[in-house]
N, C-alpha and C positions, 0 to 999 in steps of 0.2 A: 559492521556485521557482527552482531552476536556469535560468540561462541560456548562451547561448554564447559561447565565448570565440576567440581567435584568439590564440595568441601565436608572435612570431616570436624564435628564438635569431640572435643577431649572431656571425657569422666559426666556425662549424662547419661541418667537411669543407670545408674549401679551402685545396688546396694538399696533404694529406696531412696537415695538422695538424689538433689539437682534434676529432679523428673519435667521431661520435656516431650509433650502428644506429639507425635511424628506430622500430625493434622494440623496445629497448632503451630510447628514447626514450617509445614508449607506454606499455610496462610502467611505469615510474618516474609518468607524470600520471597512470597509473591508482591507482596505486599511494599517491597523493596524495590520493585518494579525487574524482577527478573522474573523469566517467563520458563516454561515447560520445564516445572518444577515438579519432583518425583523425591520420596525419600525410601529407604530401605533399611531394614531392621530398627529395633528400638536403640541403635547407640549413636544417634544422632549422627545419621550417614545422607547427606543432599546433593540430587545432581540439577543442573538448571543453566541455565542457558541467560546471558550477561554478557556486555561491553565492556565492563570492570577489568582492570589488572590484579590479581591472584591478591596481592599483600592489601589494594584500597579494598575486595573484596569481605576480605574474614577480619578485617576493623571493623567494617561497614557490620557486620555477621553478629559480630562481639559484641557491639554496641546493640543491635537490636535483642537480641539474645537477654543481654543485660535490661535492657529498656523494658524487654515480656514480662521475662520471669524473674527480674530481681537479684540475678547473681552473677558473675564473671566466668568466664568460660572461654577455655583458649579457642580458636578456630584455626584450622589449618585446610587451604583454600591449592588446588592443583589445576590447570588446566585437561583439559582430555588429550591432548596430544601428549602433554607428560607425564599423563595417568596411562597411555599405551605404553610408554616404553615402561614404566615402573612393573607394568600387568604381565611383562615378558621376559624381565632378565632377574627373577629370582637367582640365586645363584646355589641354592640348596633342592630345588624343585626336583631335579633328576636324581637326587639321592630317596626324597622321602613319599611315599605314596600317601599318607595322610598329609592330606594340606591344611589341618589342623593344627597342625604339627609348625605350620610356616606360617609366619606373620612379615609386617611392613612397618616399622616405626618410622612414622612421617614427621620429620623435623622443622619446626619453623624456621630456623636458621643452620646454615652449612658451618657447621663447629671446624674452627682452625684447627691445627696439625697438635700441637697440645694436646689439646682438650682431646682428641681421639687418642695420642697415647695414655691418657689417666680412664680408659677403656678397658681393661685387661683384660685376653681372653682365658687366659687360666684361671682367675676368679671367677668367671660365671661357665667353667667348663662342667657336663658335656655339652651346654649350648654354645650355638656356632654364631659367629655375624659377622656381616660387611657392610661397612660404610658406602655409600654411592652419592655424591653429593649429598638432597637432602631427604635421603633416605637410607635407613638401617634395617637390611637384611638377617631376619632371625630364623633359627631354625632351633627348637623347642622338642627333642629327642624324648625328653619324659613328661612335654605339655606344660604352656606356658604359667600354669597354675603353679608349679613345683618350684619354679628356676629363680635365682637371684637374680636375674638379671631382667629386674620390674620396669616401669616407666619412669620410676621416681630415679634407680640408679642410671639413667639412661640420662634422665634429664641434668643430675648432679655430676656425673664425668662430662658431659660432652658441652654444658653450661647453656641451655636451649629448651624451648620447651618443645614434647613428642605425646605423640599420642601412636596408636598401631590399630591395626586389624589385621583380620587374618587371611591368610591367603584367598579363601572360600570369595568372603567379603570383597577385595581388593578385585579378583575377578567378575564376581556380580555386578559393581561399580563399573567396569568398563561396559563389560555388556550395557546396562543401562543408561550410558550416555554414549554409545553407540546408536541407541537405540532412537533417539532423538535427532539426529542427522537427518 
């Protein structure tokens, strides 16, 4: 039985680099042979419906990605049942009414107990975060534009690669493979 997927592409269409048609985009996951495929905004956000296991998923992703347009591109691949719980236990939500303000750094791999102490929260303070398995909880008080605490240092303390979106996102994402049930 098929179920739904959610996978997010890391650093397409920003900046004018690594530009990828969201149309372009579907053909290729359809074309994969997954079905009730749906994409949202230009930062290469797919939801769609697969037999696949999340990690042969966003290989599977990576490689087609690579195979279109010619270039490498991380994939990070969620089921919907652990895109619900991600979509519900923000841990900043109640504090900030701009969900702008809140993002989701979704981790390819769950960084050992090290790697999260070379994390520091006093360096990237006033931004706040929690680690949740393989997911880190931001909250972004003067907007994630400002903060040191980028994807690039996210990816070098914690030794993994992350990509994020923002709350706004992260909830649209659910709704839309809700919506496919």
């Amino acid at each position: 039985m098929p179920a739904t997927h959610i996978a997010l592409l890391r650093g397409v269409n920003v900046g004018g680099r690594r530009k990828v048609s969201m149309a372009a985009l579907r053909t290729i996951v359809e074309a994969l042979g997954h079905q009730q495929v749906s994409t949202y905004v230009q930062s290469g956000n797919v939801v769609f419906t697969s037999e696949g296991d999340e990690p042969a998923l966003a290989s599977q992703l990576e490689q087609a990605v690579l195979d279109h347009f010619g270039f490498e591109v991380s994939v990070f691949v969620r089921a919907e049942r652990d895109w619900a719980v991600v979509a519900v236990q923000h841990p900043f939500a109640a504090d900030e009414d701009d969900h702008a303000k809140l993002h989701v750094l979704f981790l390819a791999t769950q960084p050992d107990r090290n790697a999260v102490d070379r994390l520091d929260p006093a360096r990237f303070a006033p931004d706040r975060f929690v680690l949740n398995g393989h997911e880190l909880y931001v909250h972004y008080p003067n907007g994630a534009g400002r903060s040191k605490l980028t994807l690039d240092a996210v990816e070098r303390a914690l030794d993994t690669a992350a990509t994020g979106r923002n709350w706004r996102t992260v909830v649209k994402l659910l709704e839309l493979a809700r919506a496919i049930d």
